[in-house]
N, C-alpha and C positions, 0 to 999 in steps of 0.2 A: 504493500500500500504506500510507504515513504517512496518507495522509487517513483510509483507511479505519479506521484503527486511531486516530486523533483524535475520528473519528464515534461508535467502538464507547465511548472514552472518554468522551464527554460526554454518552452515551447510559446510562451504569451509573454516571455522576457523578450527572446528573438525579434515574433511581430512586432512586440510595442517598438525592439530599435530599430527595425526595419521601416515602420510607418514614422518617426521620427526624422529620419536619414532621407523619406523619399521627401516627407518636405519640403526637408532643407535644399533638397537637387532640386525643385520643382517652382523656389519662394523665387521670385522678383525674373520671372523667364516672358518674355515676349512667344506665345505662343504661335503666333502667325509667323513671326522669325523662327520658329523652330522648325513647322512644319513644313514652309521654303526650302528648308534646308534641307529637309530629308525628300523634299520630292525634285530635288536638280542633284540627286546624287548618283555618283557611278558604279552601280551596285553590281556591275559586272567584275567588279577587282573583288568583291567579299569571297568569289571563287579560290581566286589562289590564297587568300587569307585563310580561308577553310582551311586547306590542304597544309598551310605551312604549320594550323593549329592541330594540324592531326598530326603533324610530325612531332611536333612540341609533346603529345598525349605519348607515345610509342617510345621515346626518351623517359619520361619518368615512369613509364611502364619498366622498361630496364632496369632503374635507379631503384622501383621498391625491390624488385627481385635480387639485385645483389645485395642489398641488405641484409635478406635471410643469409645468412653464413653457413649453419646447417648443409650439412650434404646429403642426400642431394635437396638444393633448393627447387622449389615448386616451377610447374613449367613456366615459361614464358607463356603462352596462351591464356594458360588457367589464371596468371599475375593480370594480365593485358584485359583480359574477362570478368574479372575483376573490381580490376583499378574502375571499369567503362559504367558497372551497375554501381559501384559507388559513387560515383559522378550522376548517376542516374537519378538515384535518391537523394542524393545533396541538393541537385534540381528541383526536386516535386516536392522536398519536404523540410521544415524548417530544423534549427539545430545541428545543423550538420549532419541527420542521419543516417549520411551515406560510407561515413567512416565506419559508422560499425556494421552497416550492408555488407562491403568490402569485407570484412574479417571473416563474418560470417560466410559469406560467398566464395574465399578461399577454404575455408577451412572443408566444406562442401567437397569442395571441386578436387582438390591435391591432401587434404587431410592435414594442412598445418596447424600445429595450435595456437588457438583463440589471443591466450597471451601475447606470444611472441609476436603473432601477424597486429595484435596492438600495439605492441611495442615499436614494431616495424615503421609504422602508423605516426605516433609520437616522434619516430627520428626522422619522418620525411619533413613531419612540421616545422621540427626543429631547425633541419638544414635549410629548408624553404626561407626562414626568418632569418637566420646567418647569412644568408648568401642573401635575400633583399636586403639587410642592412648595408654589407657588404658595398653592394652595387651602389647604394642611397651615397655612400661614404666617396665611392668615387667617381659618384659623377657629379661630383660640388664641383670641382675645379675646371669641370667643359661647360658648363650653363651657366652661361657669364649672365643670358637674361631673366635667370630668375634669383632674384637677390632673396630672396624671402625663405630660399634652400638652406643658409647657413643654419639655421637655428632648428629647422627639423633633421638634419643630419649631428647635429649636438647631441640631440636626444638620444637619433639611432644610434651615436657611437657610446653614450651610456650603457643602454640598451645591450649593447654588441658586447661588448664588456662584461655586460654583466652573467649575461647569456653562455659566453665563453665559460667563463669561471665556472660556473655550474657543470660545466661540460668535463671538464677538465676535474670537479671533482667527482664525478660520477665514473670517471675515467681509470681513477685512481682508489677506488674503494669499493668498486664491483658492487655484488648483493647486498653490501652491508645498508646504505642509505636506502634500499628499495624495502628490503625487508623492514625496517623502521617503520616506513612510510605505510606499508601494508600489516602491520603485525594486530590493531584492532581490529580489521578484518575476521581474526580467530575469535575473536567474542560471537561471531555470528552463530545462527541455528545451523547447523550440517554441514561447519567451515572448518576445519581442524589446519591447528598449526601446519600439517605434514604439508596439504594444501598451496597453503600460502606460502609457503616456502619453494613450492615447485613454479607457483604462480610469478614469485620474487623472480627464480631460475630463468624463467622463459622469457620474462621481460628484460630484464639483464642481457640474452641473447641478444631480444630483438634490437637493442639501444648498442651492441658488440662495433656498431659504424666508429663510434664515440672513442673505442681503446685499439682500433688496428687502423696505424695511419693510412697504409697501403689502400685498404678500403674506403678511408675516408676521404683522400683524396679524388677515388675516383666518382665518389657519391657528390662529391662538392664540383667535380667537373660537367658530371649528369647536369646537377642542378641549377648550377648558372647559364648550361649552355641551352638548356629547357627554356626558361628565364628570357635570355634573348633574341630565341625561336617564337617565344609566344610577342614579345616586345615586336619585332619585324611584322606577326599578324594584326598587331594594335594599329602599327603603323600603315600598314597598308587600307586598315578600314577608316583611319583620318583621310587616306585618300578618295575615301569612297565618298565621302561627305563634303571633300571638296575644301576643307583643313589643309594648310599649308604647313604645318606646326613639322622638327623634324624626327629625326630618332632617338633624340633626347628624349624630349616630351611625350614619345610615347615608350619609353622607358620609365619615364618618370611615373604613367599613369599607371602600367603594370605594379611599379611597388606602392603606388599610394592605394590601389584597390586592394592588392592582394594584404597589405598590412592590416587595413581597416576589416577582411574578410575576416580577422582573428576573431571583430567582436560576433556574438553570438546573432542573430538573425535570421528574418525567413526564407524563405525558398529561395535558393539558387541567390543567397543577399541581395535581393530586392530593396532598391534603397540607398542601401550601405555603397553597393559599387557605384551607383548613379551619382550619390555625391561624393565618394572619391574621386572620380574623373573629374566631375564639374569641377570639386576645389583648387584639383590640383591644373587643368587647362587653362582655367580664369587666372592662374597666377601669370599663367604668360603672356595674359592680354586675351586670351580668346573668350567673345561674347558668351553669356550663359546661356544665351537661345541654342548657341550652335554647337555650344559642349555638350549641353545633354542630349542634341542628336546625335552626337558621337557616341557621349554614352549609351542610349539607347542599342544603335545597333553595334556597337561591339559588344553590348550584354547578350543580343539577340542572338550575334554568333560564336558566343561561349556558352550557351546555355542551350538553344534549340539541336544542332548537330549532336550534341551530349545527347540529349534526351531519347533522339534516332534512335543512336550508334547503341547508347543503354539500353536500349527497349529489345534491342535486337539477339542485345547482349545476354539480356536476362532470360530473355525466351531456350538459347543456345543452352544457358547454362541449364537450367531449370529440363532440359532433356537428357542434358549430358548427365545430369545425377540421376534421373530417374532410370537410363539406360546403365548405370552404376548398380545402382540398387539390385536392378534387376538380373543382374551378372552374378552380385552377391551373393544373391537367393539362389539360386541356380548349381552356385559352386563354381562357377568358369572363373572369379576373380578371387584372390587373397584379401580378407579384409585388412581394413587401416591399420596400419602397426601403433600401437596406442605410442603416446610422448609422456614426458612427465607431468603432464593433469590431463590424462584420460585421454590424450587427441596426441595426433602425429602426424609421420610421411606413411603413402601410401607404399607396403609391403614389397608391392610390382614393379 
């Protein structure tokens, strides 16, 4: 009952900052200029926009999969299958729920555990935030016209720092801080210490990017070149709209959405990304009519293609387990080799 009534909250926390945020994107807009602006645009470039954005998706498909360290890690398919239904429900539903879609839906499909593929989960966020600050950090010294950058990259490099540290000590004291963090967990009904101790285990894996540099570098390489695959797709749908702004600006708008995407909100951050864009374009002079047509459709084509490509996804998956099952039943397949809390790789 507490859960359910934590979910219902963070569920009308979301909306409420979502319909707050679409306000603020929507307060002091000439709408007849907006709508100008979205009907002289050259919607034939959102093609290869798409495409560059699908390439961006297929990269951090890669990037969660090497995460798992475990051998063997889960296939690429069943990762990429995945990654596409949580994108799916992060779409349709508020909260983020497509993070724990994803876990679920691997765990399904290749039999990893719940923990670690969370764990896994938590270090993509992680790296996602390191490497925007990152980026925030150096691109102060090329964006000579937006003065108003110094003080939001102060913050990020607080931020950045701080964020570090944390890393570095989780780097260097393995389960012990995890196990901490999780040990009242054992007070619960049908929770025993053995448990949370396995659960500590698996999370520890999942976060493993954190204490082997080898891997981490190549996960920080995924992740910024993700980053300015998706930046090139921003950019090209400024051109759609007929924005002259250059690949700065739409750099800048990738970290200013994807930062703000932290706070909680509704479906697919309604809202939230609108006035991140807006805030962040207005700073370079671009009218608020014709930023939040930009907004618009560059939300349209990170959210509508998802939704496809997930629907497709989910259908694919949602056979592949059921032809699972039924192999199970059969005896033509070896079931899941259990992991350290009940779930694992598959035997085969």
């Amino acid at each position: 009952m507490r859960r359910i009534r934590l979910r219902r909250l963070a569920t009308w926390a979301g909306l409420g900052i979502s319909a707050i945020f679409a306000y603020l994107s929507v307060r002091d807009v000439d709408f007849e200029n907006f709508s100008d602006t979205l009907a002289r645009g050259k919607y034939w470039l959102l093609i290869p926009a798409t495409i560059v954005l699908a390439f961006a998706i297929y990269l951090r498909g890669l990037r969660w999969r090497i995460l798992f360290v475990r051998e063997p890690r889960p296939p690429l398919d069943a990762v990429t299958s995945s990654l596409l239904i949580g994108y799916l429900f992060n779409s349709i539903l508020p909260a983020r729920a497509g993070e724990a879609a994803r876990v679920i839906a691997l765990n399904q499909r290749a039999g990893t555990s719940r923990s670690e593929a969370l764990a896994t989960v938590v270090a993509e966020r992680l790296l996602d935030v390191l490497v925007l600050l990152a980026l925030l950090l150096t691109a102060v010294p090329f964006v000579t016209e937006a003065t108003w950058l110094g003080s939001g990259a102060a913050v990020g490099g607080v931020a950045f720092a701080i964020l570090t540290v944390l890393l570095v000590v989780l780097a260097f004291n393995g389960e012990r801080p995890v196990r901490f963090v999780l040990r009242p967990l054992s007070a619960l009904p049908n929770v025993s210490s053995t448990r949370v101790a396995d659960a500590a285990a698996n999370l520890v894996q999942g976060l493993a990017v954190f204490r082997r540099p080898g891997l981490a570098l190549r996960a920080v390489v995924l992740t910024t070149f993700s980053w300015l695959v998706i930046a090139l797709s921003f950019w090209l749908c400024m051109r759609a709209v007929r924005l002259d702004e250059g690949g700065d600006a739409a750099l800048l708008v990738v970290i200013a959405v994807n930062l703000a995407m932290i706070l909680p909100s509704g479906p697919a951050g309604l809202g939230v990304f609108e006035a991140a864009a807006v805030l962040t374009l207005t700073r370079f002079g671009v009218d608020r009519s014709e930023a939040l047509s930009y907004a618009v459709v560059v939300h349209v084509l990170s959210v509508v293609p998802l939704i496809v490509v997930g629907y497709v996804a989910l259908h694919r998956h949602a056979g592949a387990v059921r032809r699972s099952q039924a192999a199970s039943k059969s005896g033509l397949t070896r079931p899941v080799a259990a992991g350290p809390s009940g779930s694992g790789r598959s035997a085969s």
